[in-house]
N, C-alpha and C positions, 0 to 999 in steps of 0.2 A: 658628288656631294653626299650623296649615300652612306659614303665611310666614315659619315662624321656620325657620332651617337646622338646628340642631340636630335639632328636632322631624322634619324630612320623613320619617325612615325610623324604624319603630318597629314592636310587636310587633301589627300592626294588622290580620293577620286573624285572620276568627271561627272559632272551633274548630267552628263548625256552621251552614253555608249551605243546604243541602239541607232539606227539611220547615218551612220560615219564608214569612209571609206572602210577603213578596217575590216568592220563586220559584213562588207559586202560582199559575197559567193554569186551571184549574179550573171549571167550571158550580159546584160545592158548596160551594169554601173550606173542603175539605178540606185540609188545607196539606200533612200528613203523605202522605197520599195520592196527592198531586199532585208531588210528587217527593220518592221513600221517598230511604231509605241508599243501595240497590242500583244508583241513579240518578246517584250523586253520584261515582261513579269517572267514567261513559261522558256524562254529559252536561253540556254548559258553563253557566255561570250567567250568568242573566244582571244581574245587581244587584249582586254580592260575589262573594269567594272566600272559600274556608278550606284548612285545613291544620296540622298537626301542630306545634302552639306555632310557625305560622309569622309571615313578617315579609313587610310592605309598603310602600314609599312613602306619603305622607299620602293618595292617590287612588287607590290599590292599581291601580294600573296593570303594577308590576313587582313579582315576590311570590318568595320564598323557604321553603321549610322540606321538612324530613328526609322519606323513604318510608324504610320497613323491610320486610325479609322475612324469617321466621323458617324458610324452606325446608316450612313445614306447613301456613302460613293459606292458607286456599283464595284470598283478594285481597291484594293489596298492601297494607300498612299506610299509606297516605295522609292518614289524619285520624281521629279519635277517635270511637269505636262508640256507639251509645245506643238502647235504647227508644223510637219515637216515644207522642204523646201516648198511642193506644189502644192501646198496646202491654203497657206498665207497669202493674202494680199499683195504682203509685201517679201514675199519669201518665208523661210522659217524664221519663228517668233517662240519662244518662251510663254507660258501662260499663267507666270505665277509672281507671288512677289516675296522674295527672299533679300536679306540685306547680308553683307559682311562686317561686322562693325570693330573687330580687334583683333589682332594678332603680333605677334613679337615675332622675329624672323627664324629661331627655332622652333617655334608652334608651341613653347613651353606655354604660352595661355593664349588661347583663342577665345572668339566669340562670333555668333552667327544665330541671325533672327528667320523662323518661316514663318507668313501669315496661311493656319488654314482654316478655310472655311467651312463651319459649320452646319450651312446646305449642303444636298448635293452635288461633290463637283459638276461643273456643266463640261463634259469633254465634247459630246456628241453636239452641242449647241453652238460651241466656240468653232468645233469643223463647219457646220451648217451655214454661219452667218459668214464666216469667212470667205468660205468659195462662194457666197454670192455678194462681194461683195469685189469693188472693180480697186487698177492701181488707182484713184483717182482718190479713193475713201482714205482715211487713217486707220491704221493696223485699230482693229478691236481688243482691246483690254480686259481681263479678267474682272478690273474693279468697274467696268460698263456697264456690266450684267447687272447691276445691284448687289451682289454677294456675299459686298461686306457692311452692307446698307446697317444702322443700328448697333456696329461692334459685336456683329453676328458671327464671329471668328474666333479661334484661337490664336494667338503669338505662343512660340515653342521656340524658347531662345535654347542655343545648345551652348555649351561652356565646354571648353577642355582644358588641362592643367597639368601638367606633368611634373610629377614628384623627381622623378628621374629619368634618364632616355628610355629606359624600358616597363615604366611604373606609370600611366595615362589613367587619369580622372576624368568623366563626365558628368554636368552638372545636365540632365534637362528638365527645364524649368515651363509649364504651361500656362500660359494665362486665360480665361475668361471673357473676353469685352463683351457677350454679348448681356441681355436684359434678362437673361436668369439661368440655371443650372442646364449643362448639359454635357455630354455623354463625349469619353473620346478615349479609343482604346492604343497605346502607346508597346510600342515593340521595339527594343532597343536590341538591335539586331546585328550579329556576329557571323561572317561567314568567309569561307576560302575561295577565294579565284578557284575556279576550277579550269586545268591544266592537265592531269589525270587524264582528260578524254583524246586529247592530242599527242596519243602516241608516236613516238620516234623524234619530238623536238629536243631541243639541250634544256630545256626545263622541264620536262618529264621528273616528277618526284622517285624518291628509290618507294616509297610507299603513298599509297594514297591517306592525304592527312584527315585527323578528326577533330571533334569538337564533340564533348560526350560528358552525361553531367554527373556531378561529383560532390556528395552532401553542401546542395544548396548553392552553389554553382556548377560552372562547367571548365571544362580542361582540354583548351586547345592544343594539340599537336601536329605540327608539320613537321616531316622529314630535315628540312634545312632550315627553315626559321628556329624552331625550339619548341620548349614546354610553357603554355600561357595557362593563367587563369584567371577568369571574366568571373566577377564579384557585380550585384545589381541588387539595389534593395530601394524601397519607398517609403520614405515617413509618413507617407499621404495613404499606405495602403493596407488596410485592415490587416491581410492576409498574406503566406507569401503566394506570390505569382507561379502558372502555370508555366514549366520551359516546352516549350514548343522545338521538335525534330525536323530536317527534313534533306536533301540530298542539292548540291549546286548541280541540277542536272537538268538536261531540257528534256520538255513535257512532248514525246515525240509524238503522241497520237492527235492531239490538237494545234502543233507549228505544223509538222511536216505528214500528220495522215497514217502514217505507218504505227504497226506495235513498238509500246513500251518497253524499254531498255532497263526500265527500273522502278521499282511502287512508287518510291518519294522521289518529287521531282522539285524544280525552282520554285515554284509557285504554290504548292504547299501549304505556304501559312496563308495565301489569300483564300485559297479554296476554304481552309478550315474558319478561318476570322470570320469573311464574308460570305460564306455561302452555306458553310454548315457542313463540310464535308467533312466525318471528326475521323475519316480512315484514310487522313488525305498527308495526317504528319504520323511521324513513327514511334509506335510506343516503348523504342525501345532506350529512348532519348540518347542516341549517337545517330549524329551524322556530320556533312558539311556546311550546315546553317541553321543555327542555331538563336533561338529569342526568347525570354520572358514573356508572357501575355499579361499585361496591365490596363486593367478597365475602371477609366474615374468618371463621376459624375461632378464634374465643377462647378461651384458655386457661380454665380453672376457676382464678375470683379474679384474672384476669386485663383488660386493657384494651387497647382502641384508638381514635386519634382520628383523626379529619378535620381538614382546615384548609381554610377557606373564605375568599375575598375579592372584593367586589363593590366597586368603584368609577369611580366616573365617570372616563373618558378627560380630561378638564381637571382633575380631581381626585384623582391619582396622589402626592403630597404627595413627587414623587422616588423612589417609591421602587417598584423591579420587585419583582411575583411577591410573592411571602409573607414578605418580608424584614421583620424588625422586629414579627415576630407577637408572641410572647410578650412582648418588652419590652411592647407595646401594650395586654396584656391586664394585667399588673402595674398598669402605670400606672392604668388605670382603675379596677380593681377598689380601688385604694388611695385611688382620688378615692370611688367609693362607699361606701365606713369612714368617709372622713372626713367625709362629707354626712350620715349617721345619726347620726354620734356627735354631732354638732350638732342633728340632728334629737331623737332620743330625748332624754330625762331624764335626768340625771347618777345620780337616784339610784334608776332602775329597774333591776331585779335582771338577772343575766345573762339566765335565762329570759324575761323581760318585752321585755329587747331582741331576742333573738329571734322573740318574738310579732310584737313589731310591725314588724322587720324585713321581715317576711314577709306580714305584714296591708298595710303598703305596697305589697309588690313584687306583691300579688293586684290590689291596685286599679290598680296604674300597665302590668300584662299584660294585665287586661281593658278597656283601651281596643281599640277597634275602630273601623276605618272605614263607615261607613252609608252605604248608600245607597239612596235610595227617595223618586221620585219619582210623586204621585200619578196626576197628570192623564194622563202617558206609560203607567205602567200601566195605569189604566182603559182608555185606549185603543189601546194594544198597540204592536205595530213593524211600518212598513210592510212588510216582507219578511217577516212571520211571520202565520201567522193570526191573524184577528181575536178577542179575546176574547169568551167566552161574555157573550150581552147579559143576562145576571145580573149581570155585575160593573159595569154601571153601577146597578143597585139593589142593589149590597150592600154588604158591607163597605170603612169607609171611602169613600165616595163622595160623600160631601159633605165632605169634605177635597180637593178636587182641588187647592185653593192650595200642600199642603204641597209640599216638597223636599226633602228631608235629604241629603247629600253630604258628611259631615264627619266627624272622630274623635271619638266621643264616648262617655263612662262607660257601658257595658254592666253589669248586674246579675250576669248569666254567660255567658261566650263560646260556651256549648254550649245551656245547658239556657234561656236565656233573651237571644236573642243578638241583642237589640233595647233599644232603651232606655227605662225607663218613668217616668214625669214625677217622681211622687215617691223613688223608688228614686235617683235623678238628686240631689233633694236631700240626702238622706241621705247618698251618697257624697264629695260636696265638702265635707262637714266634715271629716276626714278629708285629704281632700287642699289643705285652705284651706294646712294647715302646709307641705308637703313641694311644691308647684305654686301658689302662690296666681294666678295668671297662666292657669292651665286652667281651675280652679276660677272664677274671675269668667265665662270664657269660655263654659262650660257653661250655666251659670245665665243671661247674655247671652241664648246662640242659643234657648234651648223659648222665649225669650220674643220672636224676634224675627218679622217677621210671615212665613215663611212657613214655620214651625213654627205657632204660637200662631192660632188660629180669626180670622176676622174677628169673630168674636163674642164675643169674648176667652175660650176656651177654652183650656184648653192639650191639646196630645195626649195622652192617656195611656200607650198603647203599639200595637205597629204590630197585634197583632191584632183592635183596635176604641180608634182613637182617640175616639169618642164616650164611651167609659167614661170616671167619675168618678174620679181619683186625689182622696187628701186634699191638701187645700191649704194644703204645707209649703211652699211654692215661696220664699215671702216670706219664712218661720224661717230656709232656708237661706239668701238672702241677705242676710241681720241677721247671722246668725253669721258669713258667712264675712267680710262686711265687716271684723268684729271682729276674730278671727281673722288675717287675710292679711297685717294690717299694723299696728305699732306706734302705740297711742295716739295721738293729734297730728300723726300722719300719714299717716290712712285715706282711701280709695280713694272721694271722696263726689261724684266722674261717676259713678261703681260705681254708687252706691246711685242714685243721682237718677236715673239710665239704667233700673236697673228696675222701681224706683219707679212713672215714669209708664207702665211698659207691666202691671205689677201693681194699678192702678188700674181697668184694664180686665177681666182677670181678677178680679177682687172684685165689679165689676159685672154681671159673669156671673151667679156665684154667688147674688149679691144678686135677680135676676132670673128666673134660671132653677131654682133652689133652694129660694128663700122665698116659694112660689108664691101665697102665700096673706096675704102680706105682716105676718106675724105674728112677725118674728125668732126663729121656729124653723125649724130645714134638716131638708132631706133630703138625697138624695146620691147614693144607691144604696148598692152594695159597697164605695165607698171604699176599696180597696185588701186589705181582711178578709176577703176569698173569703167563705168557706163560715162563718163567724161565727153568722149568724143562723140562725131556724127556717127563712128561704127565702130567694132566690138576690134579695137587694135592689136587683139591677140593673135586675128588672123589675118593670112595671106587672101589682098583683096583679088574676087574673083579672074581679073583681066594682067595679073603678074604686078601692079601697079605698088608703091610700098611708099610708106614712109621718111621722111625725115621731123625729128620729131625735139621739139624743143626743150620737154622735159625731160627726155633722153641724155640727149648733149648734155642740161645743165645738172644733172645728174652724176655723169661723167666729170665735166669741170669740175663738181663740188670733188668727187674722188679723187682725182688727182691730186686737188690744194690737200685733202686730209691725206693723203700719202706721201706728199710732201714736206707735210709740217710733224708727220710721224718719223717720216728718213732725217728732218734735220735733228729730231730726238735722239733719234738713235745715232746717229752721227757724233754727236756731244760724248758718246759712250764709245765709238767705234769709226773711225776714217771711213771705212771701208763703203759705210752707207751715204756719204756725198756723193760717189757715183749715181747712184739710184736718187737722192733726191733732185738732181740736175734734170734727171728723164722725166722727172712728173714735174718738174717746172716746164719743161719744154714742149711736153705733152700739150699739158695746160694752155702755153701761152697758142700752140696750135687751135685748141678746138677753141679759145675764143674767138679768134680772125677769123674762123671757118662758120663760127654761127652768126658775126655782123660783118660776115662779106655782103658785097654787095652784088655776086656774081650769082646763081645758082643754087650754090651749098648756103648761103644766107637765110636766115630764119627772122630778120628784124624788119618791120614793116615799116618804112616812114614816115606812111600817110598816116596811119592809126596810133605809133609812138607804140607797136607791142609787140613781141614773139610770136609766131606761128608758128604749128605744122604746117608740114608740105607736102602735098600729094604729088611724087615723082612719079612719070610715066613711062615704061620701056619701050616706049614711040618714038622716043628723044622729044615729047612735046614739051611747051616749057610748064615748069614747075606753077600747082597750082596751090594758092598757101591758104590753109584754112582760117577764115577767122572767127574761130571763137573764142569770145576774149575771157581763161578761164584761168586757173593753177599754170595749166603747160604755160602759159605763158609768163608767169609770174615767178616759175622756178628758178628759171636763168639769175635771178638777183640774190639767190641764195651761194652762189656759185663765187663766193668769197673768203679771203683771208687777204691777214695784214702781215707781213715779215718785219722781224724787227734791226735794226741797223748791224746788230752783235750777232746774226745769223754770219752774217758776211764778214765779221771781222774773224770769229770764231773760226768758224768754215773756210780755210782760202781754198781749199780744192773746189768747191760749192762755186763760190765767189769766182772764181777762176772760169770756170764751165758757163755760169751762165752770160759773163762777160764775151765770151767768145762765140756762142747762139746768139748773143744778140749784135755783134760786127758781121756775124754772117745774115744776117736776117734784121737789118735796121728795121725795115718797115713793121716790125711787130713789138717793137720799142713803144710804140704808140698805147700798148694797151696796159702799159706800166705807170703806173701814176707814183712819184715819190715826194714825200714831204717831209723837211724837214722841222722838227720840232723844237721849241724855244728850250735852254735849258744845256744841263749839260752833254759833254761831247759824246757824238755814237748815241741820240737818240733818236736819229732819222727814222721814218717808216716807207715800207713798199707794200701798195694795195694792190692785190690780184685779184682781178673781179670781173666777170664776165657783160655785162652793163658797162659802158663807159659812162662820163657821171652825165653827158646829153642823154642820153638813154635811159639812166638809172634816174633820172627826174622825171622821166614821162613816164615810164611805170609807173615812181611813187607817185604819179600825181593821178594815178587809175585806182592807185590801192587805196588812197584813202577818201576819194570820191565817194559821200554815201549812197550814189546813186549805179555807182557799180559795185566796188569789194567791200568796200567799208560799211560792216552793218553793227550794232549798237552792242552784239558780245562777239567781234570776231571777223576775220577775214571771210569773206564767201571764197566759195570754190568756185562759182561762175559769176561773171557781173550780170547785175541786175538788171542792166542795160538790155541784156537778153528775154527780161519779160516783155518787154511791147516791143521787139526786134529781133524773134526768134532767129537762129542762122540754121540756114536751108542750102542743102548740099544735094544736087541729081549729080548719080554715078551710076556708070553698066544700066541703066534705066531703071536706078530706084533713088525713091527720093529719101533724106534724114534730113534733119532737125534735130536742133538742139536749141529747147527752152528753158529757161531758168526756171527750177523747181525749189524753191525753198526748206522744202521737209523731203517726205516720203519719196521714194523713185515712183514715177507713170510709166516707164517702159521696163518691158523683160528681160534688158538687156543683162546678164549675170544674175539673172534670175529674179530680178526687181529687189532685192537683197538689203541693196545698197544703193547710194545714189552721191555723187559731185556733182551734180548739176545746182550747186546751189548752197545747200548745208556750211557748215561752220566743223570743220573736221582739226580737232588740235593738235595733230603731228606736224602740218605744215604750218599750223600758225605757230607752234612754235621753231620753227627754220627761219621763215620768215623776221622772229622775235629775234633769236639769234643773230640774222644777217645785216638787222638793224642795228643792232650793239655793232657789229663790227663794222661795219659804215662812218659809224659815229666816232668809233674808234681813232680811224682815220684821219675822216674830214674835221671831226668835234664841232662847234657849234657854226662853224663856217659856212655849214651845208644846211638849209633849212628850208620847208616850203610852208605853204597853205595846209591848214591842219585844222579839221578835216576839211576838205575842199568847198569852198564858199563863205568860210566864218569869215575869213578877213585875217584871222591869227596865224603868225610865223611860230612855227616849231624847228626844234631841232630832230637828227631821228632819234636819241636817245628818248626824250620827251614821246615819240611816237612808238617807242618798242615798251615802256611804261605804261603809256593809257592801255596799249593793244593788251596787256598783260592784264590789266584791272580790267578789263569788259571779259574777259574770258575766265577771269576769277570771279564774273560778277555771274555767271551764269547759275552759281553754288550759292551765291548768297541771296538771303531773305531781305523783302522790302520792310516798309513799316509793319506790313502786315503781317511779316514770316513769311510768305511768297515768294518763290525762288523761280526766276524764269525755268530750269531745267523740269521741273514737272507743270509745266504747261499751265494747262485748267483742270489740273486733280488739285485743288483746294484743302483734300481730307490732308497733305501731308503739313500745311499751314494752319489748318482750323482744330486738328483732333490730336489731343497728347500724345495719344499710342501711334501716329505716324509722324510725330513731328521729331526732326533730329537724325531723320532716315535717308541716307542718299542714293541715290543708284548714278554709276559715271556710264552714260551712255556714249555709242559709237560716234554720234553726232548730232548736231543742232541743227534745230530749225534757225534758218537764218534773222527771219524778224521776226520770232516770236520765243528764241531762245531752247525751245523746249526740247526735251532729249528725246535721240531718235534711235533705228538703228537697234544694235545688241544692247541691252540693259545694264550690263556688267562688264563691258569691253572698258575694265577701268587700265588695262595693261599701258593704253597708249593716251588714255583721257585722264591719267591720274598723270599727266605730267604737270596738269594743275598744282599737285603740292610741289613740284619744282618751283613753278610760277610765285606761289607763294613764297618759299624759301627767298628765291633771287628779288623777288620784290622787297622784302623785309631787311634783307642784308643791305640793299641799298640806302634805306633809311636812315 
């Protein structure tokens, strides 16, 4: 995506480099440890940067974004504060409150708000109360402390605008809230990845680049990128501003103890801002980071701005100096009104286009640049010490093929600032509408080969690519197909391109899963943390293993979408009826295999629901877990409808699976076909892993409020688990599994995360999906008690609509402007300057709505503006 000119310059770093596999040099793989917070003013990174809702090039070579100083924090404001993992309550936490609020999907105009505080940041305080504080408690908040008590804050909204792909405007804008004038020194800061100190990699520059100032600005140069020049001026400021020197280099005598490499080092301007050290930048004003120093005293309710301009010396568009700003920023911010209002739904309410306004501009801000190459890490940089010879037996090490080097959908820039295989699908639906062209691209690269295993694995995330994501990969290129492009003329190099490398990955699966060659899966954690009674990643003590139901139906669901992909391609190519015959046949396998009634069986008929199974290499008999949670609910996602002209289209298709099913009557049974009133050839055949005896005692568990059904959203555990905890002794220890509504109580993945309960929207909306097509099906034929006790017959279409508006309702404001997703923070209801503001978190508290989890994890939670969308069209 890179090669496109619009694209090169965008909001592409991570709001958090420091404490990430990457930068870990480590014997323990401790990540956290191996370079804290403390670390990340004085020392250089060496894989990425970050910085303050900053901005990069496609190869973050040249970087951009705001420093602050409130005249009290003991460091610089540089980049956003957090908890590392062992720090937190509840894992790593974020400590700031930052919004995304607009972007158009070339970044030709962005927008993005920081709240900073006025007092003293509390870092030392926020660590302090934290580790005393148990999983039992709610994570502690920034706005807890009192902090921003009285409008005792700044708001620094940042604007960016681009004249042209290499011609970038920054508007930043500071406000005031508090009760009278006060002090805040702004540094709008330019500096280069440093790469330079890693001699012998393929990006070693032929010269080390500078940034050296030049009548009244300065003049970046890199070897490969080009000649820039950064233009900065202030209506707000008497005088011009001091440029400040200093070197991207680490401060070796305070990270690592030993003598200095070099006078000016990273850290530089904080020495000199903050402490007074005025021999701390270089007077000779050249180096690799470079800043303005601007010092305002604000008015109470008052404002000032910055003007910023970086553009390429061949790409001046005529025009000196900051001439043509504000036309610039008009213009574009009118181009992004008019890209929404195409995008959105005509007949979504005002509120709803704000939701998804801002659900967009979260997923197109958390793009990031990556980079992380295996083999080079394993084996370190010739000019640096050698890595501990642990890190060839350990993490990731049998990945040495990967490379990653590109922009790609990050989950959260802070608290998850790496990309994870499924979290990856779940965001391109979402962005199929608004980027259909990223979105193919995304889903392309995990699958190209030096992401994807030679063994066709895919990676799952950077701190153990060998963990199992579920295997959505294929759902989301079915949809986005559908999606990115007008009926009759869809994208089918797309589909065929991943097609044949999804073939591979299913063979995986098929291999390394179904170990026992019974078309039932295992998996491990599949993406569910702390779900189970134990941590399913690993092999249990006594050789004992799983069969596992959200496994299988995992599978099932793969198969139907690689079936309803081969009969696409098919329509274009004979060749591919052979292949969709095999995932029909697959399929109709592992359904018989999960409601046998033998062993391999996963359906319980006394409880009407799915278990795991804990198999034992004793031959003793199977023991089935019951807790009644997602695993068991997945299986009813594990659906599609074929349509009558499949089979008239297809005879070789039609042919194949005629002759599997004379050979194999007895699995005729799990074919249900109905024909439809109307004209001829418009019969339907549902494949679905539920038969509908089955798929009614599920639904009649799902919409139960007293198990799944809660007031925005399916739970991930039934509720029925609060006063009937499930208790499992194994190898002489005991687990439990209680229904948790919010926050995780146990360590289990680090207390991170939690399904034991929460309201998580990737599966509610599968679940939304599987209901449509249900209904598809049966149509209003099929109906139950809705929600379980009222007395009311529904249809499931009627129940995949409500499901949809309680999970939409989680964004919207009551009479009061109350939004269940901020809990009991009132200031974003009661106070102007936070009303309007959304943060899409990881997940909900189940009865009480409120958003939990990563802050920003809008990658997988903004499918809400789907929800929207499909809800409005309906209308």
């Amino acid at each position: 995506m890179a090669d496109s000119p619009w694209r090169r310059w965008g909001p592409y770093l991570s709001e958090r480099q420091w404490g990430t596999v990457r930068e870990d040099y480590s014997s323990s793989g401790f990540s956290w440890g191996a370079f804290p917070h403390d670390h990340a003013r004085k020392r250089a990174y060496r894989w990425g940067e970050d910085g303050l809702q900053g901005w990069s090039d496609a190869e973050c070579r040249l970087c951009f974004a705001p420093a602050l100083w409130n005249g009290k924090d003991p460091i610089l404001k540089e980049r956003l504060y957090g908890l590392g993992g062992h720090e937190g309550n509840h894992g790593e936490d974020v400590k700031e409150c930052y919004y995304y609020l607009d972007s158009t999907p070339t970044h030709s105009y962005t927008k993005a708000l920081y709240k900073y505080p006025q007092a003293e940041f509390p870092y030392a305080l926020l660590q302090q109360k934290a580790l005393a504080m148990s999983r039992k408690d709610p994570e502690l908040e920034l706005a807890d402390l009192g902090i921003f008590k009285n409008g005792r804050y700044f708001d620094v909204m940042q604007e960016v605008a681009k004249r042209s792909p290499n011609d970038i405007l920054w508007r930043i804008t500071v406000t005031n809230h508090g009760p009278k004038a006060s002090d805040i020194h702004v540094l709008p800061t330019l500096w280069f990845r440093n790469v330079w100190s890693w001699a012998g990699t393929r990006e070693e520059p032929i010269a080390k680049p500078t940034i050296q100032y030049d009548k009244g600005s300065v003049l970046a140069h890199h070897p490969k990128l080009g000649r820039f020049r950064f233009h900065v001026d202030s209506p707000d400021s008497p005088k011009e501003p001091r440029w400040l020197f200093t070197e991207n280099e680490t401060n070796h005598p305070t990270v690592f103890g030993i003598a200095p490499q070099g006078k000016y080092v990273k850290d530089g301007f904080d020495r000199f801002i903050v402490h007074g050290e005025k021999k701390a930048v270089s007077p000779r004003r050249i180096g690799t980071k470079s800043a303005p120093h601007y010092k305002f005293k604000v008015p109470a309710g008052g404002s000032v701005t910055i003007r910023c301009r970086l553009h390429e010396l061949t790409d001046d568009n005529g025009i000196a100096g900051l001439e043509g700003f504000e036309e610039t920023f008009e213009q574009r911010i009118a181009e992004s009104d008019d890209f929404y209002a195409r995008i959105i739904p005509d007949g979504a309410t005002p509120e709803e286009k704000m939701i998804s306004r801002q659900g967009y501009a979260g997923l197109l801000w958390t793009k990031q640049f990556y980079y992380y190459a295996i083999d080079e890490w394993l084996k370190g940089d010739r000019n640096a010490p050698p890595p501990p010879p642990e890190r060839m037996r350990g993490r990731n090490h049998d990945w040495r093929h990967f490379h990653a080097r590109d922009i790609l959908s990050m989950p959260d820039k802070w608290e998850y600032p790496w990309f994870a295989a499924w979290d990856t699908a779940f965001h391109m639906i979402p962005f199929a509408k608004i980027d259909p062209s990223f979105a193919k691209h995304q889903l392309l690269l995990l699958l190209r080969e030096w992401y994807m295993h030679p063994n066709g694995q895919l990676p799952a995330y950077e701190w153990n690519f060998s963990d199992v994501n579920p295997p959505v990969h294929a759902w989301a290129v079915w949809r986005v197909y559908k999606i990115a492009d007008p009926k009759g003329n869809r994208d089918i190099i797309f589909l065929e391109r991943c097609f044949q490398k999804l073939l591979l990955n299913f063979t995986w699966w098929v291999n390394r899963k179904d170990t026992a060659g019974r078309h039932v899966f295992g998996g491990g954690f599949l993406g569910l943390d702390n779900i189970g009674v134990f941590d399913r990643s690993h092999a249990l003590p006594d050789g004992s293993h799983l069969y596992q139901a959200d496994g299988t139906a995992w599978m099932g669901g793969y198969c139907l979408t690689m079936l309803t992909m081969a009969l696409e391609l098919a329509e274009h190519n004979p060749a591919y009826e052979d292949i969709a015959s095999k995932f029909f046949e697959h399929f109709v396998n592992i359904t018989e295999a999960i409601n046998a009634d033998d062993d391999r069986g996963l359906w319980d008929e006394e409880d009407g629901f799915y278990y795991d199974q804990l198999i034992f290499n004793d031959g003793s008999p199977p023991v089935p877990l019951r807790t009644r949670s997602l695993v068991g609910l997945l299986p009813l996602c594990a659906v599609t409808v074929l349509k009558q002209k499949h089979f008239e289209r297809l005879p070789g298709f039609r042919h194949r699976v005629d002759w599997f099913l004379s050979k194999h009557p007895e699995l005729a049974r799990f074919l249900k076909v109905r024909r439809m009133p109307g004209e001829k050839g418009s019969g339907r055949c549902l494949l679905a892993i539920p038969p509908s005896s089955r798929l009614r005692k599920c639904l009649e568990r799902l919409v139960d409020p007293d198990e799944f059904f809660s007031l925005f959203g399916i739970r991930s555990l039934s509720k029925a688990h609060d006063k009937k905890p499930f208790i499992f002794e194994h190898a002489g220890r005991r687990n439990e599994v209680r229904y948790t509504p919010g926050e995780s109580d146990t360590d289990m993945f680090g207390g991170n995360s939690n399904w034991r309960g929460p309201i998580w929207f990737p599966t509610n909306y599968l679940i939304i999906e599987a209901l449509e097509r249900y209904h598809y099906f049966y149509g209003d034929s099929f109906t139950i008690e809705f929600p379980k006790g009222s007395g009311r017959q529904a249809n499931l279409h009627e129940i995949a609509v409500e499901l949809s508006e309680r999970l939409m309702g989680l964004f919207k404001g009551d009479k009061d402007g109350r939004r269940p997703c901020f809990g009991d923070a009132h200031r974003y209801a009661d106070d102007p300057s936070w009303q309007n503001l959304l943060l899409f978190h990881e997940y909900f508290h189940a009865e009480t709505g409120e958003g939990l989890g990563a802050s920003h994890q809008t990658g997988w939670t903004s499918l809400v503006v789907r929800l929207i969308r499909e809800q409005r069209e309906r209308r």
